[in-house]
OpenMM code with the backbone's topology and positions (N, CA, C; nanometers):
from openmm import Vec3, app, unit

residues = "UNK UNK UNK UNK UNK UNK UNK UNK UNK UNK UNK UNK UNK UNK UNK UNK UNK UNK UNK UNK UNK UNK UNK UNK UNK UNK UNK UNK UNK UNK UNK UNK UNK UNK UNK UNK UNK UNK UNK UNK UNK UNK UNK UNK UNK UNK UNK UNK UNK UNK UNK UNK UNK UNK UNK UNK UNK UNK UNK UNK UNK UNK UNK UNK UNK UNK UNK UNK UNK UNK UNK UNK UNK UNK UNK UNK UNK UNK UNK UNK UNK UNK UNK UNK UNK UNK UNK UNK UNK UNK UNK UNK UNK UNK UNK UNK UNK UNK UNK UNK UNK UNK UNK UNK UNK UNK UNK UNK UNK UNK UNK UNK UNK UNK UNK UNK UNK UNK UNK UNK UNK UNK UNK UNK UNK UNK UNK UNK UNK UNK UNK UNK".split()
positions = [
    Vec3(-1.5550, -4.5031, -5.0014),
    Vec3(-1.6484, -4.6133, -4.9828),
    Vec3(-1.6550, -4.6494, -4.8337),
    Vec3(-1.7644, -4.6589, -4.7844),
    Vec3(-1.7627, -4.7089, -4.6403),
    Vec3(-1.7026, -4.8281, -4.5952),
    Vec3(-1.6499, -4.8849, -4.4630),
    Vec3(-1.6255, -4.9834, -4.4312),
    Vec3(-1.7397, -5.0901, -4.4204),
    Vec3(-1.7045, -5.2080, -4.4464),
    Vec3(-1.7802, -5.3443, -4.4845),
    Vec3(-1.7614, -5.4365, -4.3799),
    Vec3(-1.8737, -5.4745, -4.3112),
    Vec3(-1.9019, -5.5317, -4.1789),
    Vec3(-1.9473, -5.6805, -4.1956),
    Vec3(-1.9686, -5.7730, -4.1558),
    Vec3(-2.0890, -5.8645, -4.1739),
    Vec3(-2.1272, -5.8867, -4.1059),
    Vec3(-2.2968, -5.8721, -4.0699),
    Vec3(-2.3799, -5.9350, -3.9872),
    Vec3(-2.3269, -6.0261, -3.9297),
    Vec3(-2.3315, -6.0913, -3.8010),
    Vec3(-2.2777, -6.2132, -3.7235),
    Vec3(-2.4038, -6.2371, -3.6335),
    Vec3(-2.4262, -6.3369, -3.5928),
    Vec3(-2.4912, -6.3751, -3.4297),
    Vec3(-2.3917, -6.3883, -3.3380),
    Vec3(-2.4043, -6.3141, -3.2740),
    Vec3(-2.2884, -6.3100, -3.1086),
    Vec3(-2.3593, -6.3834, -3.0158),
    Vec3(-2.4780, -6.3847, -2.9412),
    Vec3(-2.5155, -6.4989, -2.8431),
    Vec3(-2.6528, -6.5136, -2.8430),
    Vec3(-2.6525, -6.6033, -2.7537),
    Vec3(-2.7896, -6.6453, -2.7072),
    Vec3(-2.7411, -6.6286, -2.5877),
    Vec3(-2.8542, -6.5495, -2.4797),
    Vec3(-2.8830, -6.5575, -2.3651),
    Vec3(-3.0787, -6.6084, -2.3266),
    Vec3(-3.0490, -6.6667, -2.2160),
    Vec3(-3.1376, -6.6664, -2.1517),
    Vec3(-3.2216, -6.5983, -1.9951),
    Vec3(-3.2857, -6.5403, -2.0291),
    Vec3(-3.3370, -6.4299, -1.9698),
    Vec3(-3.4635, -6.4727, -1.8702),
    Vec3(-3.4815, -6.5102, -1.7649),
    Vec3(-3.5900, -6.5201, -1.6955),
    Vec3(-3.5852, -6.4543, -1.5838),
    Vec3(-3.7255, -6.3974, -1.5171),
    Vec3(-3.8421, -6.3165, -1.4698),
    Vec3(-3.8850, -6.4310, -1.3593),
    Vec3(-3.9641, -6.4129, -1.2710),
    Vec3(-3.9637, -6.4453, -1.1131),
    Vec3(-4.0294, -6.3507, -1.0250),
    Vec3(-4.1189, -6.3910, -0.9286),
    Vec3(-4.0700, -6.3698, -0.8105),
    Vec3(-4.0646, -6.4079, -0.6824),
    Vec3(-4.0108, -6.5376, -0.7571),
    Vec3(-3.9439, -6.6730, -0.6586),
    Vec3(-3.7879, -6.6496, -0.6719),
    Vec3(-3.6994, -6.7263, -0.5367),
    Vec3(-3.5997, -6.7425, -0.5806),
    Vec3(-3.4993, -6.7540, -0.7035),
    Vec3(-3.4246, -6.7744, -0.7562),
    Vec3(-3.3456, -6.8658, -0.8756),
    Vec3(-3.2268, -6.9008, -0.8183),
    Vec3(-3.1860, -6.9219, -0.6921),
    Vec3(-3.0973, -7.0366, -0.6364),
    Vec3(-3.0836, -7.1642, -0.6914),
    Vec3(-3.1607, -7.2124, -0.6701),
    Vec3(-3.1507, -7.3585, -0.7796),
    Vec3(-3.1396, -7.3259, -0.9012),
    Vec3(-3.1852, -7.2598, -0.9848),
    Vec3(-3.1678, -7.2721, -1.1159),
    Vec3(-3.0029, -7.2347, -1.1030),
    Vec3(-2.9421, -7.0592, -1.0535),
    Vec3(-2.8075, -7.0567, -1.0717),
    Vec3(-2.7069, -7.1622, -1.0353),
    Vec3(-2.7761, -7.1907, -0.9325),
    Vec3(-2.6751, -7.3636, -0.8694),
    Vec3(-2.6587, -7.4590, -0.9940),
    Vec3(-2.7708, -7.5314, -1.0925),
    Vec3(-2.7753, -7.5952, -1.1574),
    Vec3(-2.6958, -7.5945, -1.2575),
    Vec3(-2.6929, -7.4331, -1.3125),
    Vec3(-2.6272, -7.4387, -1.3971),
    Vec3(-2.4615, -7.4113, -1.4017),
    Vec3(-2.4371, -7.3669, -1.2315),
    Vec3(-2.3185, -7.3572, -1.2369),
    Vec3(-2.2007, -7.3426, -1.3252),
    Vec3(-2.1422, -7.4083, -1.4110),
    Vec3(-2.0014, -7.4099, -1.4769),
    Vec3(-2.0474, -7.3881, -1.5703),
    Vec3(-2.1866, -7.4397, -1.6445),
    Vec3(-2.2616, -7.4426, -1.7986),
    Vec3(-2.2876, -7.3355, -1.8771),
    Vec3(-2.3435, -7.2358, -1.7338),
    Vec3(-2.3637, -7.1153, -1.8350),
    Vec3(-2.2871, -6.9833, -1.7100),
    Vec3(-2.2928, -6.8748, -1.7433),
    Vec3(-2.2434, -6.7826, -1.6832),
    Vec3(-2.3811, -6.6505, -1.6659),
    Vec3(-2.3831, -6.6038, -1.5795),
    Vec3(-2.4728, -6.4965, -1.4882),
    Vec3(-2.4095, -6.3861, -1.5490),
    Vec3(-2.5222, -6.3419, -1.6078),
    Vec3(-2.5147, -6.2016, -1.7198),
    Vec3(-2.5558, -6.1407, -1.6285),
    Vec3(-2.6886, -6.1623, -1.5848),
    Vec3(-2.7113, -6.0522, -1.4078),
    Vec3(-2.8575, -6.1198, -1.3832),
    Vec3(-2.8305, -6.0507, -1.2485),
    Vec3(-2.9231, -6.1474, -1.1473),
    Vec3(-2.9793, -6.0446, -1.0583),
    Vec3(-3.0971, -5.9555, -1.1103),
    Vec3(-3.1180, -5.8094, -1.0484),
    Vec3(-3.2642, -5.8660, -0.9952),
    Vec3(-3.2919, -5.7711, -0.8606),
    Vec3(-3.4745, -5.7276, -0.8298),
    Vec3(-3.5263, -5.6259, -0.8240),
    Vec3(-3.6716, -5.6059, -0.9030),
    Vec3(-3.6664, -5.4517, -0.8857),
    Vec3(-3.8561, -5.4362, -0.8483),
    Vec3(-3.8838, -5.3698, -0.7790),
    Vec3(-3.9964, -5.4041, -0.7534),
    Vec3(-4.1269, -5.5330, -0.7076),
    Vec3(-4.0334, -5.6649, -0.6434),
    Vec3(-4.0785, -5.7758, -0.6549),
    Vec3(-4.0681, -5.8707, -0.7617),
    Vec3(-3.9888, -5.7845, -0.8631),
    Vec3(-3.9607, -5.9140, -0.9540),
    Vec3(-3.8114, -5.9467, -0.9686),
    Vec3(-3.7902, -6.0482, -0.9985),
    Vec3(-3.6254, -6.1099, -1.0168),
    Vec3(-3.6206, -6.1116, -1.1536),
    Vec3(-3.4656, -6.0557, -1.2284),
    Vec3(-3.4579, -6.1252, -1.3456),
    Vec3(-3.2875, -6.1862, -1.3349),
    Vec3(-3.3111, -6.2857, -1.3993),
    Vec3(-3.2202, -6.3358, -1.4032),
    Vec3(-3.1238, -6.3640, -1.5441),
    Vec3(-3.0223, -6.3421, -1.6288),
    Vec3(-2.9859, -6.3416, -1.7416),
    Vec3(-2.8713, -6.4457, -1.7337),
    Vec3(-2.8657, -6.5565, -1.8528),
    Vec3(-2.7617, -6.6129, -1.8320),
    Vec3(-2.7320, -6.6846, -1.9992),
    Vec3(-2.5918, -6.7206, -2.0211),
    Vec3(-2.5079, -6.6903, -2.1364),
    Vec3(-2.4532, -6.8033, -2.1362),
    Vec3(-2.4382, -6.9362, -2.2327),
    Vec3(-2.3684, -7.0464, -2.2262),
    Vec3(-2.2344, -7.0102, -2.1649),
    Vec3(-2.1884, -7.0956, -2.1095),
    Vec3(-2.0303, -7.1205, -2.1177),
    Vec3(-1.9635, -7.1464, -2.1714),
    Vec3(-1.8213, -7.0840, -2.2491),
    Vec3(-1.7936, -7.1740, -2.3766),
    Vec3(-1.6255, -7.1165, -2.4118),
    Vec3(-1.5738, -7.1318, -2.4051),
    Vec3(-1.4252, -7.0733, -2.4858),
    Vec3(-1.4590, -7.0962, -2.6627),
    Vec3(-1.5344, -7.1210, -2.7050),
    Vec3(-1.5376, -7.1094, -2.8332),
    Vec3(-1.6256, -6.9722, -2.8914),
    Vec3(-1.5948, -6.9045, -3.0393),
    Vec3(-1.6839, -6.8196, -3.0677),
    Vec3(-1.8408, -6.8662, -3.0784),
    Vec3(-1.9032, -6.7925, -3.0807),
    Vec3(-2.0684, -6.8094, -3.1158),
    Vec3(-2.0522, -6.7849, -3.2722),
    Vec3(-2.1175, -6.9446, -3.3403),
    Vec3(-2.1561, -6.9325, -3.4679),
    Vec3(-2.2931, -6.9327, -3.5395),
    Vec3(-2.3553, -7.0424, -3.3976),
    Vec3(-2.4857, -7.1081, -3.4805),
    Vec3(-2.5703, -7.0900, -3.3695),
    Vec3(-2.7062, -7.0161, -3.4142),
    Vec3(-2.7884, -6.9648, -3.2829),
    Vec3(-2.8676, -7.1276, -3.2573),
    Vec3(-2.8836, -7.2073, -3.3663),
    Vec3(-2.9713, -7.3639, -3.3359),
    Vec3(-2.8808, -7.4027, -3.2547),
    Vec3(-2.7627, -7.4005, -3.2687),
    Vec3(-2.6412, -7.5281, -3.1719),
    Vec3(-2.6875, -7.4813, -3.0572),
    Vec3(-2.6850, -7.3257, -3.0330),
    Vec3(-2.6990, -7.2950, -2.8920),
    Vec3(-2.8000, -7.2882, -2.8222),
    Vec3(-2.9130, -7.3157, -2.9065),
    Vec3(-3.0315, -7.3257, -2.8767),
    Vec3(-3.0891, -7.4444, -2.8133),
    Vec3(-2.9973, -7.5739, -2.9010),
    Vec3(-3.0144, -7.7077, -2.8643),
    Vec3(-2.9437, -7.7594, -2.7151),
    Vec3(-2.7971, -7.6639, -2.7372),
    Vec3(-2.7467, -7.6729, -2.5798),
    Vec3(-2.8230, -7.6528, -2.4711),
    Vec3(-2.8944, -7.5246, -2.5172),
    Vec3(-2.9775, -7.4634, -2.3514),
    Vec3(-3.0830, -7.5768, -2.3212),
    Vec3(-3.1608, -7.6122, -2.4217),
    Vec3(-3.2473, -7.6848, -2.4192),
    Vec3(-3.2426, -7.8578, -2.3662),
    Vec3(-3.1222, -7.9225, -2.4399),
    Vec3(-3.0256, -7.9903, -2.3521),
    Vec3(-3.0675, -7.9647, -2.2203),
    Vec3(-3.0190, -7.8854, -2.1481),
    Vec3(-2.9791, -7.8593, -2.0133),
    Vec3(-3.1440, -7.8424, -1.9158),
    Vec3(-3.2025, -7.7999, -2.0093),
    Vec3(-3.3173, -7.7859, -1.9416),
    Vec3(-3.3849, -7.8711, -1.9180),
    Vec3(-3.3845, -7.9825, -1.9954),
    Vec3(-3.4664, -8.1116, -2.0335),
    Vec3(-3.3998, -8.2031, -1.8971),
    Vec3(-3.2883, -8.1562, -1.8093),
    Vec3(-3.2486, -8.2919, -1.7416),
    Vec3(-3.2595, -8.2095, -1.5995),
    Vec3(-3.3368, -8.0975, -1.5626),
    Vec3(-3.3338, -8.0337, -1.4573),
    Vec3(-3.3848, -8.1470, -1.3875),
    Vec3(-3.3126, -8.1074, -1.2389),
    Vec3(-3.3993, -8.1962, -1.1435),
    Vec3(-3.4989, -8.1281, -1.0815),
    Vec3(-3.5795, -8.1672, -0.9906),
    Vec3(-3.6983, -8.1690, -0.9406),
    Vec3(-3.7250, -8.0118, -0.8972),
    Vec3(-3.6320, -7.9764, -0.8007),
    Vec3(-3.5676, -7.8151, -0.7070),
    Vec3(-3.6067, -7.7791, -0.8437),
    Vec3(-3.5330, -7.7770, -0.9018),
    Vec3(-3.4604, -7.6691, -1.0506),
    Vec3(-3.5808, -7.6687, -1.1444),
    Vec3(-3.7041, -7.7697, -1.1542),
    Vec3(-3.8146, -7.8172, -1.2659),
    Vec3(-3.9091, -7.6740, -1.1540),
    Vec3(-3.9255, -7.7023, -1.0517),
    Vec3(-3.9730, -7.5932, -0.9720),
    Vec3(-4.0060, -7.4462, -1.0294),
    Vec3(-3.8343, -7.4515, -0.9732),
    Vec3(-3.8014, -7.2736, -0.9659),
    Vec3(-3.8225, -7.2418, -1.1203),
    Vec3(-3.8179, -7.3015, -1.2054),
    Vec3(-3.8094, -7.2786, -1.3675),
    Vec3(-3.9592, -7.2731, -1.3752),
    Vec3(-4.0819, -7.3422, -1.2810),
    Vec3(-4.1979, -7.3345, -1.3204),
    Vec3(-4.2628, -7.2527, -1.2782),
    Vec3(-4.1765, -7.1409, -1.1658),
    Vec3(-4.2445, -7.0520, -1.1120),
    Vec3(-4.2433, -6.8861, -1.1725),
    Vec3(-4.1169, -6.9380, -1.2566),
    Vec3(-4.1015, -6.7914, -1.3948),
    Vec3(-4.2093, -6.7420, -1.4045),
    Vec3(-4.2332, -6.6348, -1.4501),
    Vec3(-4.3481, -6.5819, -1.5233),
    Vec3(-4.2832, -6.5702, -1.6531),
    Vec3(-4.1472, -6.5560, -1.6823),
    Vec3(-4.1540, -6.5082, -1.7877),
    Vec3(-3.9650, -6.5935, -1.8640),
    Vec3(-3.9705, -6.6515, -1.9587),
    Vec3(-3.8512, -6.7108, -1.9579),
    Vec3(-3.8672, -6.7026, -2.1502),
    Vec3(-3.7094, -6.6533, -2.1965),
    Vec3(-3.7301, -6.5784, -2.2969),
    Vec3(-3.5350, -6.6477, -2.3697),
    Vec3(-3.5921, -6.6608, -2.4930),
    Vec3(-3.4437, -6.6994, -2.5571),
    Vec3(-3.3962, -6.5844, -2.6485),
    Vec3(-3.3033, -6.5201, -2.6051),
    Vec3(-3.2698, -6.3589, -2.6501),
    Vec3(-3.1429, -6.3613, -2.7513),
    Vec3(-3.1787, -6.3688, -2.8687),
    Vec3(-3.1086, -6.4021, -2.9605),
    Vec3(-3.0286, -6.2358, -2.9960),
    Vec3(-2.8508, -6.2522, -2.9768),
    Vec3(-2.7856, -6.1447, -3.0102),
    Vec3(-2.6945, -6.1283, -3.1316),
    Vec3(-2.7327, -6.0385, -3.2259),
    Vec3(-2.6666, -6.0059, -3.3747),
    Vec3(-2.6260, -5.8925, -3.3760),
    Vec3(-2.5106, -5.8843, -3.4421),
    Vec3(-2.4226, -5.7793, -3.4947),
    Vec3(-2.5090, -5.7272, -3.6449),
    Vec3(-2.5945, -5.6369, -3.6467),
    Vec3(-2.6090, -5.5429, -3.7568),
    Vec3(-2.5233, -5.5579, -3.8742),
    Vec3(-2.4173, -5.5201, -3.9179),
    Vec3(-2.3191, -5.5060, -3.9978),
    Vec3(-2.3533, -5.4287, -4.0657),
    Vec3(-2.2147, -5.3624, -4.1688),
    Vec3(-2.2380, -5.2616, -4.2386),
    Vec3(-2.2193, -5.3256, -4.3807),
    Vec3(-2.2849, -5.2557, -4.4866),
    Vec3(-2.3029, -5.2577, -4.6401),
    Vec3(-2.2360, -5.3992, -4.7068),
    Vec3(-2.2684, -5.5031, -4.6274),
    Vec3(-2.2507, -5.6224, -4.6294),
    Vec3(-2.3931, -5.7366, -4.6487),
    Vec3(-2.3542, -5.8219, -4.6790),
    Vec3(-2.4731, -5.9283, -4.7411),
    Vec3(-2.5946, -5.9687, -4.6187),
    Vec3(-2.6771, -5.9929, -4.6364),
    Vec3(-2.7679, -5.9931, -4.5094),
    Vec3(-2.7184, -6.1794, -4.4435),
    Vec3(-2.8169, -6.1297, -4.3201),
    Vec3(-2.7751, -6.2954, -4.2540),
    Vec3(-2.8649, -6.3753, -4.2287),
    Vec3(-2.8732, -6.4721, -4.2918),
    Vec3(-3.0173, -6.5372, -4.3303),
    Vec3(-2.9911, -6.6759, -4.1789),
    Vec3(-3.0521, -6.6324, -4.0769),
    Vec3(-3.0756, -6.7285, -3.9923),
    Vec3(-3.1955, -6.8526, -3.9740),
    Vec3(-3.2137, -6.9317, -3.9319),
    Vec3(-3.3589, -7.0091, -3.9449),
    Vec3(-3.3583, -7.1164, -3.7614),
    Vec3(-3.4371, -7.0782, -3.7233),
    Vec3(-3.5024, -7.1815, -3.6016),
    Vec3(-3.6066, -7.2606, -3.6363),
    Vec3(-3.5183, -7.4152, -3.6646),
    Vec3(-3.6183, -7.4970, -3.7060),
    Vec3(-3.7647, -7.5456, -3.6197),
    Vec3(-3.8478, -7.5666, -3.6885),
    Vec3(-4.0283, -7.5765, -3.6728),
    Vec3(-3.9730, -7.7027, -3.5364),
    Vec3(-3.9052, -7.8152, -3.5320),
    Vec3(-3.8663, -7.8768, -3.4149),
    Vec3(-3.8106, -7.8154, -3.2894),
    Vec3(-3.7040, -7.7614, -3.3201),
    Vec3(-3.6248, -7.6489, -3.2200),
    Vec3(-3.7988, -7.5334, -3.1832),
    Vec3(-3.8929, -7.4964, -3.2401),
    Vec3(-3.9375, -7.3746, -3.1953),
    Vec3(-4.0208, -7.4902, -3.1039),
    Vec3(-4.1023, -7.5801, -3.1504),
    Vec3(-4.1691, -7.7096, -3.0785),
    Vec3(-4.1373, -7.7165, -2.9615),
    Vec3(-3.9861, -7.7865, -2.9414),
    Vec3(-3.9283, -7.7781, -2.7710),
    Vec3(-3.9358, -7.6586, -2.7261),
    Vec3(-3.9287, -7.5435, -2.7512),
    Vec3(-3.9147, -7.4207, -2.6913),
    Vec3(-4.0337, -7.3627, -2.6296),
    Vec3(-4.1039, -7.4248, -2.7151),
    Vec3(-4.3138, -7.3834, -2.6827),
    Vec3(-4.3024, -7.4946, -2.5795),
    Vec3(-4.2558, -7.6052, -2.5671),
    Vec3(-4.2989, -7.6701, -2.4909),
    Vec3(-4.2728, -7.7067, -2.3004),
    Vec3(-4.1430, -7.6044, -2.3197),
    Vec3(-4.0637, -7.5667, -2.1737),
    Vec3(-4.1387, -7.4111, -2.2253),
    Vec3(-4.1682, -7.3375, -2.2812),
    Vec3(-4.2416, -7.2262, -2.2307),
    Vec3(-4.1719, -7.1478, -2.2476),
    Vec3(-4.0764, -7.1379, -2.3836),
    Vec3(-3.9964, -7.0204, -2.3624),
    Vec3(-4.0094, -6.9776, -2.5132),
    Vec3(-4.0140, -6.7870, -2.4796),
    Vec3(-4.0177, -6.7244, -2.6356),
    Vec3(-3.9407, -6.7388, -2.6891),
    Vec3(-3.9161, -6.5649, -2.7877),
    Vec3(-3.7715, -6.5349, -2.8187),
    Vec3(-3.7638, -6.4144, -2.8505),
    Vec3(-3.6715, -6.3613, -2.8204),
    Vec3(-3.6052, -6.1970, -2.7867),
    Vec3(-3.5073, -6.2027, -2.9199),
    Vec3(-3.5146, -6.1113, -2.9557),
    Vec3(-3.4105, -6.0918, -3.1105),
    Vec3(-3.3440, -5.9432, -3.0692),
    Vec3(-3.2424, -5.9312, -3.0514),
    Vec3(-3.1571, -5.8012, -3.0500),
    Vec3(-3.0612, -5.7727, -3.1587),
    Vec3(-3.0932, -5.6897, -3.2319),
    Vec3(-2.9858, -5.6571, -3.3504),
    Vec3(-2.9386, -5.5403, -3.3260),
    Vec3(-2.7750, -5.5678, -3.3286),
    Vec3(-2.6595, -5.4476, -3.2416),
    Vec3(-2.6190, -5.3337, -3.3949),
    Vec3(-2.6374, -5.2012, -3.3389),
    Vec3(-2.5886, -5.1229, -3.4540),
    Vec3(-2.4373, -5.1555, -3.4875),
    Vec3(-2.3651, -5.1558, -3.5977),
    Vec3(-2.2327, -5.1533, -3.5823),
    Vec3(-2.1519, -5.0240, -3.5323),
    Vec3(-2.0615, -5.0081, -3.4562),
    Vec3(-2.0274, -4.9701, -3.3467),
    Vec3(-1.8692, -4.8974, -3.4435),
    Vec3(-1.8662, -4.8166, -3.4070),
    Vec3(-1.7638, -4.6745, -3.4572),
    Vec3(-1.6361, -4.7388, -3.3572),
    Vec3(-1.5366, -4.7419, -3.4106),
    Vec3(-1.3877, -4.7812, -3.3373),
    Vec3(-1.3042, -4.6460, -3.2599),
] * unit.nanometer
topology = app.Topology()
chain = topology.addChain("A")
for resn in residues:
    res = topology.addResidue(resn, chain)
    for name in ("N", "CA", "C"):
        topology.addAtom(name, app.Element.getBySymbol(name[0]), res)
């Protein structure tokens, strides 16, 4: 019988596109979230970044509400550089799992509301399960 996995959500990152600075934004968020990467390639910037947290990732809304949190109290610099994105994306990360029960997630119609309303999609990545 095969080994038995379960689907999980591992993170939320946030992923934004530029090609303005993101000094202020990385400044802002300093200690909050952590710099997944911060590349340019042709005139554009992307920038990737990952709550901060010593705890596991359980609930993609909690973390959704955190980022959003954080965004809602940018100051002026930071309301800027965030408005000069072209492209700013909430990249939701899941573990696949094997021959295990599916994982019934939901982003409530409020949570998607704020998200339309700072201008940000959403990226869904589902990870194959991974051979030891």
């Amino acid at each position: 019988m095969p080994p038995t996995a379960p689907a999980l959500f591992i993170n939320l990152d946030l992923v934004l596109k530029s090609q303005a600075d993101f000094s202020a934004i990385i400044g802002y968020f300093d200690e909050k979230a952590l710099v997944l990467s911060h590349d340019e390639h042709d005139g554009e910037w992307t920038l990737g970044l990952e709550l901060a947290e010593h705890k596991p990732a359980r609930d993609p809304a909690d973390h959704t509400r955190r980022f959003l949190a954080m965004i809602s109290e940018f100051p002026a610099a930071v309301r800027d550089a965030w408005d000069a994105c072209t492209s700013r994306t909430f990249s939701y990360g899941f573990d696949g799992g094997a021959n295990a029960p599916a994982l019934d997630v939901t982003i409530s119609a409020e949570l998607l509301r704020q998200m339309a309303h700072v201008g940000i999609g959403i990226g869904i990545s589902v990870y194959p399960i991974r051979q030891a």
